[in-house]
C-alpha positions in Angstrom: -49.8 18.0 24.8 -47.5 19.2 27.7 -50.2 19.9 30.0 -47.6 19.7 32.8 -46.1 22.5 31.7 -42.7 21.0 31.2 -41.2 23.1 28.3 -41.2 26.3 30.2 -41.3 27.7 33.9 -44.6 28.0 36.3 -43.9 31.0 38.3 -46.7 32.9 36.6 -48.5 30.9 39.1 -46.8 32.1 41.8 -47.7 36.0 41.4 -47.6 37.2 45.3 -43.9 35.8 45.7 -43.0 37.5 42.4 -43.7 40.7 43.1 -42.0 40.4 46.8 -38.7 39.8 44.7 -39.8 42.5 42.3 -39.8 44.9 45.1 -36.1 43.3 46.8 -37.5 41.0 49.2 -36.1 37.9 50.8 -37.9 35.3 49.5 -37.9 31.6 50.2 -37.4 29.2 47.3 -40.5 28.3 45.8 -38.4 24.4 44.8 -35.5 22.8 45.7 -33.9 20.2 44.1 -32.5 17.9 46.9 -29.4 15.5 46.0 -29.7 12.7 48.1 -26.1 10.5 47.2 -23.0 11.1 45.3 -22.8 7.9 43.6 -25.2 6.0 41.3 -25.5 2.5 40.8 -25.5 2.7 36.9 -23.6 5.0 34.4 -25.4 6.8 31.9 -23.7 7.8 28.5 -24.7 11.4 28.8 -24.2 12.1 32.6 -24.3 15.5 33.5 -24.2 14.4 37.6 -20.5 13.5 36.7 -19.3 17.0 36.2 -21.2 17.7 39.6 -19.3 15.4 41.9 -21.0 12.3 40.9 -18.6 9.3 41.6 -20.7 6.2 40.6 -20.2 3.1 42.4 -17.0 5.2 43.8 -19.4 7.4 45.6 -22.7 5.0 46.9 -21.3 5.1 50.4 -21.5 9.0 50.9 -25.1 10.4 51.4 -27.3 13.2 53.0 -27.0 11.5 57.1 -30.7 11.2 58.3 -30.4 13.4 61.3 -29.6 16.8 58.7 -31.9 15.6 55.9 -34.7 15.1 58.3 -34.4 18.5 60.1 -33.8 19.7 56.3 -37.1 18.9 55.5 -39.4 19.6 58.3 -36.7 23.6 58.1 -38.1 24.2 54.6 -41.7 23.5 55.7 -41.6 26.0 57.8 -39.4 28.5 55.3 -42.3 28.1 52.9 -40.7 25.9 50.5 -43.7 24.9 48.3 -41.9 21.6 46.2 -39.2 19.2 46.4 -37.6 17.1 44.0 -35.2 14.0 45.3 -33.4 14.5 42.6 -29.8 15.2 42.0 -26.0 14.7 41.0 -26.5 11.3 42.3 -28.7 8.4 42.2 -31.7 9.3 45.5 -32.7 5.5 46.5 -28.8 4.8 47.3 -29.5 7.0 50.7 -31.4 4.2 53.3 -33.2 7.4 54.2 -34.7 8.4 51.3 -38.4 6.7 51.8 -38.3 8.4 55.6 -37.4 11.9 53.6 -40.6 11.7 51.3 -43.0 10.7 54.3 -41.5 13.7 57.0 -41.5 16.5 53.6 -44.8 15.3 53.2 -46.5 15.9 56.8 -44.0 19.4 56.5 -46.5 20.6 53.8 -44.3 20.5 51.4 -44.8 18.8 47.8 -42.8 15.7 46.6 -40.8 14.3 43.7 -38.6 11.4 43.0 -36.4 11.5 39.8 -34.7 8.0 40.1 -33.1 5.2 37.9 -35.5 2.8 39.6 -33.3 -0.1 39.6 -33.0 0.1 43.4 -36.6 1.6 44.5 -38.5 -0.7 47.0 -41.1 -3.0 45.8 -42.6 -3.6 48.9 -44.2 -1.7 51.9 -41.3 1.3 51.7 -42.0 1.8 48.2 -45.6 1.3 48.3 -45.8 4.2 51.2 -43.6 6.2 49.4 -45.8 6.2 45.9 -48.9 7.5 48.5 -47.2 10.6 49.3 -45.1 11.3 46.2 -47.0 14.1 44.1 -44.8 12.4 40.7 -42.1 9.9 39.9 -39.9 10.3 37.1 -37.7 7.5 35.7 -34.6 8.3 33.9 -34.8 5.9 31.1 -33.9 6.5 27.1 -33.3 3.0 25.9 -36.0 0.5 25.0 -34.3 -2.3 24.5 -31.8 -4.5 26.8 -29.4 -4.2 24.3 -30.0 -0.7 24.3 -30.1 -0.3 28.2 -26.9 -1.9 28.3 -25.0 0.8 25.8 -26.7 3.6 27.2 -27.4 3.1 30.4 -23.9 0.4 31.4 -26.1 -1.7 33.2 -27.7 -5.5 32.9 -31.1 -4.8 34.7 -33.4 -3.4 31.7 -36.1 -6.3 33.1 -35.7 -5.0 36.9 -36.6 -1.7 35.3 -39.5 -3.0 33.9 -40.4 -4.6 36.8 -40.1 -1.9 39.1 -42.1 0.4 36.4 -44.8 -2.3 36.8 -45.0 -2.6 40.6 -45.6 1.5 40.4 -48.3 1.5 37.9 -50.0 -1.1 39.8 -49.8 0.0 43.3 -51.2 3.5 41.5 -54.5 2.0 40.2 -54.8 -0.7 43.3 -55.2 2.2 45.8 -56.3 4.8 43.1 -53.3 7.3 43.9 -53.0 10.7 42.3 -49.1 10.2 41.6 -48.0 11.2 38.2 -45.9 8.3 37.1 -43.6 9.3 34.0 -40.3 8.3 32.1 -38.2 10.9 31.0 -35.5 10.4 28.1 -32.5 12.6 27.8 -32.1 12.8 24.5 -28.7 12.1 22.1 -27.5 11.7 19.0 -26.5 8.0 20.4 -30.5 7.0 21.6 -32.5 9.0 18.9 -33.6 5.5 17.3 -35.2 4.8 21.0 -37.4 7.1 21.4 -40.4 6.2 19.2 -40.0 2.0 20.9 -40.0 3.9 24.1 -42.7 5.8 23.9 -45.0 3.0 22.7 -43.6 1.1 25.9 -44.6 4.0 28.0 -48.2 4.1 26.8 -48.0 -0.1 26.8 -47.3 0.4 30.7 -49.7 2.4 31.4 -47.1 5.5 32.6 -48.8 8.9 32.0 -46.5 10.4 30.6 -42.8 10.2 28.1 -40.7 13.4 28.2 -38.2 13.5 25.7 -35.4 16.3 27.0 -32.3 18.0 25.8 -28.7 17.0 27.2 -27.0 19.2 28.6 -23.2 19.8 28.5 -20.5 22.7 29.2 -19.2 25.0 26.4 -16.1 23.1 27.1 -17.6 20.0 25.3 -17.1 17.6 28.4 -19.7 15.1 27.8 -19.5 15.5 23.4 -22.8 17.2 23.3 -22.3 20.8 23.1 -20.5 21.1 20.0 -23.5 19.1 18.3 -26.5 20.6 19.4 -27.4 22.3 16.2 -27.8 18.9 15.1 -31.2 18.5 16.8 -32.9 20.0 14.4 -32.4 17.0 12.2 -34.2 15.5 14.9 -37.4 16.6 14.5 -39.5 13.5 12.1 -38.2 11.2 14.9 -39.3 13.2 17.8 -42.7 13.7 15.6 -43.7 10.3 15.2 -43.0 9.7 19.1 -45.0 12.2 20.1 -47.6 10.9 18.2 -47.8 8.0 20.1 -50.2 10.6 22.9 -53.5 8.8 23.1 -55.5 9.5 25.8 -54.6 10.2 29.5 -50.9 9.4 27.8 -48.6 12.1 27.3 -45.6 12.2 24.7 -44.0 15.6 25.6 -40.8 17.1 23.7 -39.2 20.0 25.0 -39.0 21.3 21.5 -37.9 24.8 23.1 -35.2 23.7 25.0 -34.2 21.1 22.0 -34.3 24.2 19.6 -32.4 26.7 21.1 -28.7 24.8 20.6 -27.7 26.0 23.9 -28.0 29.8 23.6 -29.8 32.2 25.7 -31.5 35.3 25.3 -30.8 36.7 29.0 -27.5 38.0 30.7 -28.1 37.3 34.7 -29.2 34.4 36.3 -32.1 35.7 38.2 -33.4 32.4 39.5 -31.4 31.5 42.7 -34.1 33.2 44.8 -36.9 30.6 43.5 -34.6 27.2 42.4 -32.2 26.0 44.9 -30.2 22.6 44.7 -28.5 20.4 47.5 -25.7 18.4 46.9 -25.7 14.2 48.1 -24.0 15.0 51.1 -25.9 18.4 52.3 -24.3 21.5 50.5 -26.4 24.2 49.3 -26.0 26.1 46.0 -27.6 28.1 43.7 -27.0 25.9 40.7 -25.8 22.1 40.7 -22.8 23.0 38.4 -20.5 24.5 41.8 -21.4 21.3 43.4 -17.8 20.3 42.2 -15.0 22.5 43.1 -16.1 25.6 43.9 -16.9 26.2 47.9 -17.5 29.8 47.1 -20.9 29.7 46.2 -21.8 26.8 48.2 -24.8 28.9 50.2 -24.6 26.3 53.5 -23.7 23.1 54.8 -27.3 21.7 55.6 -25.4 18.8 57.9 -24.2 21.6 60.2 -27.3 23.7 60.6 -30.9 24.1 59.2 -32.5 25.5 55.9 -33.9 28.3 57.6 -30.6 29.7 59.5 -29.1 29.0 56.3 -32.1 31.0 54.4 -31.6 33.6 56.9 -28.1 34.2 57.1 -26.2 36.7 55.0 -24.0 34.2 53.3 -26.7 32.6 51.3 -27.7 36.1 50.0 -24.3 37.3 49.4 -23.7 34.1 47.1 -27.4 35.1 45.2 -25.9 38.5 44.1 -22.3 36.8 43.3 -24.5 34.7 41.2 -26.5 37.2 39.3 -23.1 39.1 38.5 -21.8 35.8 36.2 -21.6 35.6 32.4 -24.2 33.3 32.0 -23.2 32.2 28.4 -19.7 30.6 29.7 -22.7 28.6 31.8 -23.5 25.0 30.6 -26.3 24.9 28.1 -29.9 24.3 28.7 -29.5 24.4 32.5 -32.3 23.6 35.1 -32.9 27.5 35.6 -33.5 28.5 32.3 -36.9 29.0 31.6 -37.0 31.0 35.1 -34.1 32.9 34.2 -35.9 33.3 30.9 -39.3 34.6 32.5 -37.1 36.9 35.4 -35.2 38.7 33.0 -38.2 39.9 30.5 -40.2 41.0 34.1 -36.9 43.3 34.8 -36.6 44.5 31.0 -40.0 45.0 30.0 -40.4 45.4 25.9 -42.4 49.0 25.4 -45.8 49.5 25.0 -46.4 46.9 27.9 -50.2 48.3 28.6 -51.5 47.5 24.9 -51.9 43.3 26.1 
């Protein structure tokens, strides 16, 4: 059922820029996930943005300038970034430039994403535009109710969301589009009873797919998760009956690996940096969204000052890769972004024996 490949990593599809890191090369990042603001209009029970630098409403007036993201985008074109994903610590359609961003990483050859609350993305021409050149749109949404929406999500507008969700599926089969249009649900003890109402929304709207995700959280316990996520395995009649709810060209997906593994890993570097990159809302790069608060040390560039490609090219951003791969990944927080490529990099360098009987 997850034919997008969700639960796990894709770089087995990307064999010639594998075996240039294999061999020590300086590769470009194959995606980068591009934080666009540092506030967000609504606040979400189980924000992980918030231990990021994520300042809600505080935070809606700082964003990527246009100037930067702009040059940003049309630099990683011609690095040979492959994807991008507006998606970050903050909430993407607060920054006025975000619809401009889509269209110039577009024409840059580069594929597009929008992860968004949707609450505040255009129903007219901007959005319209915006859905012809957007390879998928994910909304953040794991309430089905207003009620719900209200406890989970702290905000009033459950119907705007609905009507935004609308105006997208429409617009879709009006011009025949080839966007993916998806909710995704990040999954708690607090919002397990939405999930199955949800799901039958999702296929009721006519979205193509639901993914139903792990939270993640710090081994500190900031956001209450952590210290509960052997619990999710209690989970799993729930998260059965709304995946059955797949019917045709509609997709329920669980990330039953993720869900599972209650946080742990089974590697000791982080490996990924190289491929996965992520930009903070006002133009920092790091290796991993969780120094985008409070530690400058691995911040890789500041993409307002100069372009991805200097940045790419200049020792700091490889000296901060290496800094990277010497950390203790299990003090990391759990089920991070790079863990299935992690996952995948690590068994390439530590081969089980034998590796010729297939």
């Amino acid at each position: 059922m997850d034919k997008y490949l969700m639960d796990g990593c894709k770089l087995a599809y990307h064999p010639e820029r594998v075996a240039r890191w294999k061999h020590t090369e300086r590769i470009a990042p194959i995606h980068i996930d591009v934080g666009m603001s540092k506030g967000c209009n609504i606040r979400c029970e189980y924000c992980l943005g918030v231990l990021q630098g994520n300042f809600y409403k505080k935070g809606t007036s700082v964003y990527f300038p246009r100037g930067p993201l702009i040059r940003y985008m049309r630099s990683a074109g011609k690095a040979g970034v492959k994807s991008i994903g507006f998606i970050g610590e903050g909430e993407p359609t607060l920054n006025p430039h975000l619809y401009e961003a889509i269209a110039v990483a577009k024409q840059s050859g580069i594929d597009v994403s929008l992860g968004t609350n949707g609450l505040l993305f255009d129903t007219g021409d901007d959005g319209e535009e915006a859905l012809e050149h957007l390879t998928w749109i994910r909304f953040n949404i794991s309430a089905s109710s207003d009620e719900g929406y209200r406890h989970i999500h702290g905000s009033k507008e459950f119907e705007r969301f609905l009507c935004v969700v609308t105006f997208c599926v429409g617009v879709k089969r009006k011009k025949n589009l080839p966007v993916t249009i998806g909710f995704q649900s990040v999954l708690t003890p607090n919002n397990l009873k939405e999930m199955v109402n949800l799901s039958k929304i999702g296929k009721q709207m006519g979205v193509d797919y639901h993914v139903i995700k792990q939270c993640s959280d710090d081994v500190t316990n900031s956001l209450g998760i952590y210290d509960h996520l052997a619990e999710y395995q209690e989970f799993r009649d729930t998260l059965k009956e709304a995946e059955a709810q797949t019917e045709d060209s509609y997709n329920v997906i669980v990330k039953w690996e993720m869900i599972g593994n209650e946080g742990k890993r089974e590697y000791d570097q982080c490996l990924g940096p190289p491929f996965l990159l992520y930009s903070s809302g006002d133009g920092k790069l790091f290796p991993c969204g969780a120094f985008f608060k409070g530690h400058p040390e691995y911040m890789m560039a500041d993409l307002t000052k100069q372009s991805f490609e200097a940045a790419w090219n200049s020792l700091r951003y490889w000296d901060v890769i290496k800094k990277v791969a010497e950390l203790d990944v299990h003090k990391c927080y759990s089920n991070c972004r790079t863990h299935f490529v992690n996952d995948y990099l690590w068994k390439l360098k530590h081969p089980p024996e034998h590796v010729n009987f297939v």
